[in-house]
N, CA, C and O of each residue as an XYZ file, in Angstrom:
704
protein
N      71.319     -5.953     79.117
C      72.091     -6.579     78.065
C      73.404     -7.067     78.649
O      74.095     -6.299     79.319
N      73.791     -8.391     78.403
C      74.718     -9.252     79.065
C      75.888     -8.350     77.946
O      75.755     -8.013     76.770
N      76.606     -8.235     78.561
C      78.257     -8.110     77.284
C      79.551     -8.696     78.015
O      79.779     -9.001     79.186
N      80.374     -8.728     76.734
C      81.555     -9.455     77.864
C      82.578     -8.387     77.481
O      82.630     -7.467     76.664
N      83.435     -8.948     78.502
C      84.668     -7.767     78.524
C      85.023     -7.681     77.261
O      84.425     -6.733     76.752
N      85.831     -8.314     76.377
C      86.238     -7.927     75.285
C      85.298     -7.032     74.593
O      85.959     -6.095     74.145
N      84.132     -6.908     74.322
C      82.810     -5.736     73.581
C      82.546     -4.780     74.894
O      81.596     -4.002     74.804
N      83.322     -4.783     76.114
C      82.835     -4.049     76.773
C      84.383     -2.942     77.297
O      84.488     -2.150     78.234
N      85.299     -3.317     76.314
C      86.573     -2.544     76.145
C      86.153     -1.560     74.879
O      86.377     -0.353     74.971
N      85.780     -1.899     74.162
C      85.417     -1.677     72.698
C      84.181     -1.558     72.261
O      83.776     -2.480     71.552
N      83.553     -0.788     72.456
C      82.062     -0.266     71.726
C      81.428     -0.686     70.466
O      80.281     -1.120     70.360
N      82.186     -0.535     69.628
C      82.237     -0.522     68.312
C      81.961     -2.543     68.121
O      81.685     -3.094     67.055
N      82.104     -3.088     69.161
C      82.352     -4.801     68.677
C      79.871     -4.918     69.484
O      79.241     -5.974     69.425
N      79.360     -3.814     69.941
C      78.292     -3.981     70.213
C      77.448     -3.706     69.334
O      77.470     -2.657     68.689
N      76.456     -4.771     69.177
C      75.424     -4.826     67.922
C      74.403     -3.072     67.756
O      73.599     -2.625     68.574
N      74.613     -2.768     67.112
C      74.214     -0.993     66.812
C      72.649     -1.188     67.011
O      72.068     -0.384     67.741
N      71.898     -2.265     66.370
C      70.876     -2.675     66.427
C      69.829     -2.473     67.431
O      68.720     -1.984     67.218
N      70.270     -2.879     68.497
C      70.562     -3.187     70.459
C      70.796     -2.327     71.118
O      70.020     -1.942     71.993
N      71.768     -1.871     70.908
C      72.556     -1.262     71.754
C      71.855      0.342     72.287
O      71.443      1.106     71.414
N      71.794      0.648     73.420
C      70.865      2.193     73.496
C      71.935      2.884     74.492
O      73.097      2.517     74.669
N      71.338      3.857     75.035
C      72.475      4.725     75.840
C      72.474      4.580     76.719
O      73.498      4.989     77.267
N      71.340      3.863     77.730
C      71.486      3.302     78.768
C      72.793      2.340     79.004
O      73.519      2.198     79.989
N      72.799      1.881     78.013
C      73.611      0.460     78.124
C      75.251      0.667     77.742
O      76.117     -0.206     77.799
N      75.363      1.607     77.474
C      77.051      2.487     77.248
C      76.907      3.024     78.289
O      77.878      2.653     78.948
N      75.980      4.044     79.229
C      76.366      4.366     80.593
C      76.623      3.512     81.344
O      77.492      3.772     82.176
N      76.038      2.265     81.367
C      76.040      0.923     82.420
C      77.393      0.613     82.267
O      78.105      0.999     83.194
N      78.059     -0.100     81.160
C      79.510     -0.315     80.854
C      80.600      0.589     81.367
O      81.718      0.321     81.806
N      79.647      2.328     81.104
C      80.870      3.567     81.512
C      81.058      3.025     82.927
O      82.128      2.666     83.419
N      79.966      3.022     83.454
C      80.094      3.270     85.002
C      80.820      2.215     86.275
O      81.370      2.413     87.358
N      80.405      0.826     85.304
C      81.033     -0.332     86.070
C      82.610     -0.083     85.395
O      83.391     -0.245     86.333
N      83.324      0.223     84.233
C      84.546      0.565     84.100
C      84.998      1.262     85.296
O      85.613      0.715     86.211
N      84.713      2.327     85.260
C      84.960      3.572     86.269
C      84.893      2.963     87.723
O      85.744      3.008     88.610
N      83.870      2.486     87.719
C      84.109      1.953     89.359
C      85.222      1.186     89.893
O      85.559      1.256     91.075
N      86.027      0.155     88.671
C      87.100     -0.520     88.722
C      88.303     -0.047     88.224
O      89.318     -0.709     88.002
N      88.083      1.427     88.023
C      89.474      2.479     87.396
C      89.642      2.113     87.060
O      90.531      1.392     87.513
N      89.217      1.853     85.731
C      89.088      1.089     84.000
C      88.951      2.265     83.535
O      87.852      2.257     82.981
N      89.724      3.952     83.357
C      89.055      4.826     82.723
C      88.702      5.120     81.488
O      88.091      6.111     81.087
N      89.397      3.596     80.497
C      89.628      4.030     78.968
C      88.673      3.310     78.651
O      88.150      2.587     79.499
N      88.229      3.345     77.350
C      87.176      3.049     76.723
C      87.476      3.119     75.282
O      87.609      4.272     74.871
N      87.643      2.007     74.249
C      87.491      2.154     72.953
C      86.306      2.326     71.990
O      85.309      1.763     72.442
N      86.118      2.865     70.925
C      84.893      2.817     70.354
C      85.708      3.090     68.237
O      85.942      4.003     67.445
N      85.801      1.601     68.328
C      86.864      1.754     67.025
C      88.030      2.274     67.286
O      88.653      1.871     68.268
N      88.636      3.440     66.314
C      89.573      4.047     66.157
C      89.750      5.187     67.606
O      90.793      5.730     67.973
N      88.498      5.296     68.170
C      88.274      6.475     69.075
C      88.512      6.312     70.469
O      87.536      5.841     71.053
N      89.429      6.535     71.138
C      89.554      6.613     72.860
C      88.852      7.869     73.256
O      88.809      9.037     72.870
N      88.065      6.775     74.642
C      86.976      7.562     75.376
C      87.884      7.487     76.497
O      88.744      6.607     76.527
N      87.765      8.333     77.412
C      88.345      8.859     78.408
C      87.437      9.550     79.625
O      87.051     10.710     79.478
N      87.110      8.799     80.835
C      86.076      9.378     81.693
C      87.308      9.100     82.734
O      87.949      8.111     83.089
N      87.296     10.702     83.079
C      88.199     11.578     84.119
C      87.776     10.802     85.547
O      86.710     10.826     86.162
N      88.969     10.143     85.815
C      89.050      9.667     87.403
C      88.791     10.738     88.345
O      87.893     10.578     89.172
N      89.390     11.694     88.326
C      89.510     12.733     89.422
C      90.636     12.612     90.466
O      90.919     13.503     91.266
N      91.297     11.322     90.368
C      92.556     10.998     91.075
C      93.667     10.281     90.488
O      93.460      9.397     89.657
N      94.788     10.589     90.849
C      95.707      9.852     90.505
C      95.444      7.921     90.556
O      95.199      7.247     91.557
N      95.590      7.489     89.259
C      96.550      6.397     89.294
C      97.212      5.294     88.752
O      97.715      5.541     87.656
N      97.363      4.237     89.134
C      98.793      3.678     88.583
C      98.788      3.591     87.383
O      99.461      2.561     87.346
N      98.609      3.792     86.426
C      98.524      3.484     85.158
C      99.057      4.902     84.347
O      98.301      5.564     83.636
N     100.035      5.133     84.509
C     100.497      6.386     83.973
C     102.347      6.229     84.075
O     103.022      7.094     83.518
N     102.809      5.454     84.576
C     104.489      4.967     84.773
C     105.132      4.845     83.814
O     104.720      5.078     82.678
N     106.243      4.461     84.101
C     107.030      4.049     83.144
C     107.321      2.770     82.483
O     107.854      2.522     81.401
N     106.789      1.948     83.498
C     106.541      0.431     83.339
C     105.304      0.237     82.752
O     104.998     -0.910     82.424
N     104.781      0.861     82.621
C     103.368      1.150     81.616
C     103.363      1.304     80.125
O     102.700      0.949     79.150
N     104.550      2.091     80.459
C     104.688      2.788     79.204
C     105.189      1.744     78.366
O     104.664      1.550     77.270
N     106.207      1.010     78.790
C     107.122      0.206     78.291
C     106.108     -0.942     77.937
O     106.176     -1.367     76.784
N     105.181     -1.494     78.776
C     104.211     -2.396     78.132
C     103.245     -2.601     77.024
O     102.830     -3.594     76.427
N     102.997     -1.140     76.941
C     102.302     -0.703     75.894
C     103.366     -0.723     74.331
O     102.965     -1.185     73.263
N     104.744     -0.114     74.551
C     105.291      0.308     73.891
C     106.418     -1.155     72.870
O     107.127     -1.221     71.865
N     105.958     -1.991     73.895
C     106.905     -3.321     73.582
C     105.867     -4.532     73.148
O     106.241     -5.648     72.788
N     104.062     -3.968     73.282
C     103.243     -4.987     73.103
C     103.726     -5.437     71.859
O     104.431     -4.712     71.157
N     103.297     -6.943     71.431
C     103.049     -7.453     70.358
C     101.960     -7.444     69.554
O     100.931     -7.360     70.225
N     101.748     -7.504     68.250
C      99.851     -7.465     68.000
C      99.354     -8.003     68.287
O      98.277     -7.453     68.518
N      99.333     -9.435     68.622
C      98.240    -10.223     68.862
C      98.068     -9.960     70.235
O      97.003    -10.429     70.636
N      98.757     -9.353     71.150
C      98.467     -9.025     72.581
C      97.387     -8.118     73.065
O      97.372     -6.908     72.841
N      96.506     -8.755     73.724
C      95.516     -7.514     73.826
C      95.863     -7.032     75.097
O      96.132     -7.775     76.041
N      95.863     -5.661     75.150
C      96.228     -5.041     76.486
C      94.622     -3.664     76.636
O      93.997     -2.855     75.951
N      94.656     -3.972     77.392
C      93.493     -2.385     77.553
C      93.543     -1.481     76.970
O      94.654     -1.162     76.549
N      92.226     -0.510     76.614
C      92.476      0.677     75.427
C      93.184      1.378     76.683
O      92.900      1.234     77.872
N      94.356      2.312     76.004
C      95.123      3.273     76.846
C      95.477      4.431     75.713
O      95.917      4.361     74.566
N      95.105      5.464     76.520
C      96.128      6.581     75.843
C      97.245      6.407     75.284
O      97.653      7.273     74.510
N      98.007      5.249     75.539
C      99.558      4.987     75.408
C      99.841      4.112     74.157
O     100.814      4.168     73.405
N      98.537      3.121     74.101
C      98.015      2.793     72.785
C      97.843      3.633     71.859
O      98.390      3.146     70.869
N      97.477      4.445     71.647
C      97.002      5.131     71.110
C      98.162      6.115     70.346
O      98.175      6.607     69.218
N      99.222      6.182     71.582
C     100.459      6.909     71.478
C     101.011      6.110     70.364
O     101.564      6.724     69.452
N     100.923      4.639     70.312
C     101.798      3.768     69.674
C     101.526      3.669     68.408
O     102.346      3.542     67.499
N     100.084      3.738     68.301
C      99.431      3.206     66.761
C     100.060      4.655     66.219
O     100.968      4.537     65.396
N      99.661      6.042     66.602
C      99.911      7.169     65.597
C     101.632      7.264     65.672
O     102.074      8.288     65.150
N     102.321      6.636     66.063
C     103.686      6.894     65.690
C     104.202      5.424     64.804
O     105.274      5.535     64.209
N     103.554      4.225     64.720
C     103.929      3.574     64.159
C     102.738      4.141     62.667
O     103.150      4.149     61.507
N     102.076      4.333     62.843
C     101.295      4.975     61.156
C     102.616      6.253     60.919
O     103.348      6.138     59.936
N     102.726      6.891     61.452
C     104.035      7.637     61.304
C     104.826      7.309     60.149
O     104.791      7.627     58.961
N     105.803      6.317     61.119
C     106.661      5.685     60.815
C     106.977      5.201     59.332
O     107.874      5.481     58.537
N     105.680      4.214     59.280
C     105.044      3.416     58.087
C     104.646      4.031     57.076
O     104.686      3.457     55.987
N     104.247      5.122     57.164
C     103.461      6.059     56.321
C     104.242      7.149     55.403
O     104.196      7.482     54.219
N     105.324      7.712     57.085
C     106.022      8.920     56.290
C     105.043     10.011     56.191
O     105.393     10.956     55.485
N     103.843     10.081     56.774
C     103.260     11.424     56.919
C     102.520     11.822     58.222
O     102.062     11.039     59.055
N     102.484     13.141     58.253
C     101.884     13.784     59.645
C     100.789     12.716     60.723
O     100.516     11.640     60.191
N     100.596     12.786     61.169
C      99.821     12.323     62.400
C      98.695     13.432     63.127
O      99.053     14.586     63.360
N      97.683     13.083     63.367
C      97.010     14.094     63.983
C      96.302     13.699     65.405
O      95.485     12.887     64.968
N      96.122     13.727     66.512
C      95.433     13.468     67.653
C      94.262     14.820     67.982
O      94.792     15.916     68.165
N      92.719     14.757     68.055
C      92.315     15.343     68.736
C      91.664     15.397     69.738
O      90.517     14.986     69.566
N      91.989     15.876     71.181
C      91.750     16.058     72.359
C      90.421     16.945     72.352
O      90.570     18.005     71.744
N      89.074     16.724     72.934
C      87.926     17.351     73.143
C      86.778     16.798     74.492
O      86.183     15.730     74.631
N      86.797     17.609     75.045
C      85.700     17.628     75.919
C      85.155     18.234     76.717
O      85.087     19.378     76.267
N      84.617     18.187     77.836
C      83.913     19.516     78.649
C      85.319     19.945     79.520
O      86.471     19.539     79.366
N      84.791     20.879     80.448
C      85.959     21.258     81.132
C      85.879     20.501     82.739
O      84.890     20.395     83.464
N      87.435     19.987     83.012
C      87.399     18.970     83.378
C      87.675     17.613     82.911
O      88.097     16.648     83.547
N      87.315     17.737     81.521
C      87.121     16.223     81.461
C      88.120     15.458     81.128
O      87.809     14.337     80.724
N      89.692     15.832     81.193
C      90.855     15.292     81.417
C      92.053     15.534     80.068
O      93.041     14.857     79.784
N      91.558     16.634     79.488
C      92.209     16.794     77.833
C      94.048     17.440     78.788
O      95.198     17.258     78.387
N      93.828     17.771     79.370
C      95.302     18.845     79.700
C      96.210     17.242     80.437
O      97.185     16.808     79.824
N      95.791     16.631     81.573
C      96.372     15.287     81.751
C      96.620     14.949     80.584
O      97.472     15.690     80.094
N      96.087     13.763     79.554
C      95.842     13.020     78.745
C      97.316     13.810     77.736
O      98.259     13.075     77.445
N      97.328     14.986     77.393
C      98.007     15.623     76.623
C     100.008     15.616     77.524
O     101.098     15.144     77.199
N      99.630     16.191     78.355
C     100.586     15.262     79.659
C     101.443     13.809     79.279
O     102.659     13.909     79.120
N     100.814     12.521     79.142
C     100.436     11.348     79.165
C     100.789     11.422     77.706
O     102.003     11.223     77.659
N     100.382     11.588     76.647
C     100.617     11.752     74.953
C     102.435     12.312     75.059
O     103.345     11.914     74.333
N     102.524     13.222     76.077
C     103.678     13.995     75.975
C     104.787     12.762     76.331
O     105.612     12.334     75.523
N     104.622     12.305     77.680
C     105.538     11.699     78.338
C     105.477     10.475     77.268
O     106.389     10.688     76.469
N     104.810      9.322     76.927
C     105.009      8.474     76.263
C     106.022      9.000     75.002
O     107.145      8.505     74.911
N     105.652      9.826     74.226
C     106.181     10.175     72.840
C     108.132     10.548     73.149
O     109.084     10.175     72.463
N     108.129     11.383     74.409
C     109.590     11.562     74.914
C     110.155     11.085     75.456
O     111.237     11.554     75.808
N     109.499      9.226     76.025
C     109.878      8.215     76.669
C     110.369      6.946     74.915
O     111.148      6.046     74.601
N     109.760      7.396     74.601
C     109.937      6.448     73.192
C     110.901      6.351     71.876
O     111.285      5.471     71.106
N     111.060      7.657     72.045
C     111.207      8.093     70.658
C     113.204      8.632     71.282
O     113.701      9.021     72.338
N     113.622      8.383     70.137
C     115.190      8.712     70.327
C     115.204     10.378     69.956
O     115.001     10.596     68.762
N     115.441     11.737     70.915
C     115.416     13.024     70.315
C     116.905     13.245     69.181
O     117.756     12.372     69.354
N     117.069     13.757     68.656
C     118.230     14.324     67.889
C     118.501     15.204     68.936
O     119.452     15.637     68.285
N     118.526     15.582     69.517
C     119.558     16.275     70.963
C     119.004     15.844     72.443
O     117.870     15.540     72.814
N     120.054     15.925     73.032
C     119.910     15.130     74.616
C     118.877     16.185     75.516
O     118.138     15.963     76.475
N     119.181     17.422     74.750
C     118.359     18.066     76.117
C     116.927     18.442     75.513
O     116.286     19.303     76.116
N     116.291     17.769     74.185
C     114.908     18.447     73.918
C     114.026     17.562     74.589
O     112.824     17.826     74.578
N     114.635     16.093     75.438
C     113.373     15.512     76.623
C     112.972     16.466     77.664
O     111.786     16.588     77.969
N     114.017     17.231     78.292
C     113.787     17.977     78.875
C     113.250     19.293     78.430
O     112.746     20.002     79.300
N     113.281     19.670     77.355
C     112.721     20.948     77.099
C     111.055     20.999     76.937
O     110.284     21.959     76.932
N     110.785     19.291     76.780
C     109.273     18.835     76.472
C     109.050     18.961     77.943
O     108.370     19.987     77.924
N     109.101     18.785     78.637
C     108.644     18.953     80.209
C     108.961     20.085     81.034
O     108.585     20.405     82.162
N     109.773     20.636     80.172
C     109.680     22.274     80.788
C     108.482     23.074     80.326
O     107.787     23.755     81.080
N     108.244     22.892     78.646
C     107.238     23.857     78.455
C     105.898     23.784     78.917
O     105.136     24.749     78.972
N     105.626     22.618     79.249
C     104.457     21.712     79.441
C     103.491     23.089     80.677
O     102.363     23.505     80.945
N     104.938     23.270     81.040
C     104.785     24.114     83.346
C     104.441     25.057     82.921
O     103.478     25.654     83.402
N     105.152     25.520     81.829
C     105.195     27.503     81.108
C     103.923     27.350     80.562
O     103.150     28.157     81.079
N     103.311     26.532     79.595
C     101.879     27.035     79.128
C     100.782     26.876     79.981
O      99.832     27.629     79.767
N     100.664     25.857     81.141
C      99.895     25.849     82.017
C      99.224     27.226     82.710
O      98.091     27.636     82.963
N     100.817     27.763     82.888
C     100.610     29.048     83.838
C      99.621     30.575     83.184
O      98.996     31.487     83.726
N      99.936     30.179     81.752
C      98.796     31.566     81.393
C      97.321     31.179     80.592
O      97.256     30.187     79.867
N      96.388     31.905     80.772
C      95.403     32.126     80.911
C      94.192     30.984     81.777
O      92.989     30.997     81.518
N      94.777     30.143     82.717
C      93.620     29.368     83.278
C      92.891     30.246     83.617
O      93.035     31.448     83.395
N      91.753     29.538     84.382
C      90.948     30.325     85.091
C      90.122     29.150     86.371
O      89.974     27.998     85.963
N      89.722     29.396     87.541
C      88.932     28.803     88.699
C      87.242     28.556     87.857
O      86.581     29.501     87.429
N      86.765     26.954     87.765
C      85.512     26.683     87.301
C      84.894     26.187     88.049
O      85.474     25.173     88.438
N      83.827     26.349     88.587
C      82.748     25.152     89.312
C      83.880     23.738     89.196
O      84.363     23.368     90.267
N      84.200     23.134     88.187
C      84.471     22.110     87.932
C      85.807     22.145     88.107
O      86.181     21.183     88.778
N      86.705     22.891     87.764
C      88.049     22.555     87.601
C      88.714     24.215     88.439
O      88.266     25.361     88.396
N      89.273     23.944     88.759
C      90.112     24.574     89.395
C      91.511     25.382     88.574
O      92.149     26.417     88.766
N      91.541     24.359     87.670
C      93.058     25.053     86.830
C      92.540     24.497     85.437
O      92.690     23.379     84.944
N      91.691     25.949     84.813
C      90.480     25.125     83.362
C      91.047     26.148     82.520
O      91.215     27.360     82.652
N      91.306     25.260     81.568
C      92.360     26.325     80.450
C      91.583     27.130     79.706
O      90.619     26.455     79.345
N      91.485     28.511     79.182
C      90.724     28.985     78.653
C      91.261     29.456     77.019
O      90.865     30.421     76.365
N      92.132     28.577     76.695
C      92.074     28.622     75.441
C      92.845     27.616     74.820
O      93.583     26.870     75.464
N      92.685     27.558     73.429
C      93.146     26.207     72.784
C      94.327     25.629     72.772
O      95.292     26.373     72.946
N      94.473     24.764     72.651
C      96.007     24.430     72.772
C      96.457     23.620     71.425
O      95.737     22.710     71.014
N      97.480     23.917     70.850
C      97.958     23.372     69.334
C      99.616     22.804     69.730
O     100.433     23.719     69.831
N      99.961     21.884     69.876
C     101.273     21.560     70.255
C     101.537     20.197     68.524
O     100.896     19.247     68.074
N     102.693     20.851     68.180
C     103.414     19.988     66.575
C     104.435     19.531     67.385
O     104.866     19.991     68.442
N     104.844     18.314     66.578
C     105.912     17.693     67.109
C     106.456     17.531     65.926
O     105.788     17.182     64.953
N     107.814     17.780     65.874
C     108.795     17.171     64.805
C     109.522     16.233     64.739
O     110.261     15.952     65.683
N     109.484     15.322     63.292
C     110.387     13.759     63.825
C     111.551     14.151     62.132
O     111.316     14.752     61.084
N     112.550     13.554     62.585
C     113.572     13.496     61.645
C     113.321     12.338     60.413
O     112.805     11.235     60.593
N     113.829     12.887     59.093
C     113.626     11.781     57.854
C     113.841     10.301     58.697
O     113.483      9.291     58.092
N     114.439     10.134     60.130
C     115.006      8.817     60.798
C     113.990      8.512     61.795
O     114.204      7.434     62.349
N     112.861      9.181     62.229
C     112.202      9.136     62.946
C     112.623      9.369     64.191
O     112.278      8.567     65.058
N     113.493     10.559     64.565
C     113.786     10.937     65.777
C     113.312     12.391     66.236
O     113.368     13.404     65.538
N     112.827     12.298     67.564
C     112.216     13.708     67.927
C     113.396     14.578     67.545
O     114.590     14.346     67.739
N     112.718     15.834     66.848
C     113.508     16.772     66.423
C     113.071     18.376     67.438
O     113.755     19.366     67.698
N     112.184     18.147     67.657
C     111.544     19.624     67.780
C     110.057     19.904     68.276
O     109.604     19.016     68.998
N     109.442     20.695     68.085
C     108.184     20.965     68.416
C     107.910     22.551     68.617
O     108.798     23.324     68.976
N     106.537     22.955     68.336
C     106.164     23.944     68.804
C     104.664     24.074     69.389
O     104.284     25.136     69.883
């Protein structure tokens, strides 16, 4: 099945009809080969774990994502993703929810990383030092309970729940 990039960013734009699982692995895999790791499917970012660092995680990234216009199409990114749930935020005036799921390994502790840094790159805090307190705790929860997996080396063995607080002004306030 021929597809073109634009239905092959986005799942959800491929005829359901057609479409089989062969043919979403074929798309996964030629992405991946061109460290294309994101993948849309509607509302839903897919995420197939590079295993290495790269460029697409900066600050100049961030800022591209964060300054797009709508009609701009830029690649599905985590950072997208960052943008839409803080501008529904915004707009809305109510909670936001992101959920992170997959095998172990499969890039939820990065990605959450990446959710972190965008949101404390963006957002104005109500005190100067809670950017930094977001990247301190990040080190402290890492350190208890991992464990060594076939697969991962530093595989968290239990859930992780991180709230963020924004002010009636929309400024980072807090978190737990």
């Amino acid at each position: 099945m021929a597809v073109s990039e634009e239905v092959a960013e986005n799942l959800s734009a491929l005829d359901a009809k057609t479409v089989d699982e062969g043919t979403v692995v074929e798309l996964l895999r030629k992405r991946y080969n061109r460290d294309e790791v994101y993948m849309a499917i509607g509302d839903i970012l897919l995420l197939v774990n590079p295993f290495k660092p790269l460029p697409i995680y900066d600050l100049e990234v961030i800022q591209a994502y964060q300054h797009s216009k709508p009609g701009k199409r830029l690649s599905p990114h985590v950072y997208s993703k960052c943008k839409d749930i803080l501008r529904s935020m915004r707009h809305s005036s109510k909670s936001q929810c992101c959920v992170l799921t997959g095998d172990s390994a499969s890039g939820k502790t990065e990605s959450l990383k990446h959710i972190l840094l965008y949101i404390t790159s963006t957002s104005i805090p109500t005190q100067p030092s809670l950017k930094a307190k977001f990247q301190q705790v990040q080190f402290i929860l890492e350190a208890f309970g991992n464990a060594v997996t076939p697969q991962n080396h530093n595989s968290s063995r239990f859930a992780l729940y991180y709230e963020l607080f924004f002010s009636p002004e929309h400024k980072l306030s807090g978190g737990n």
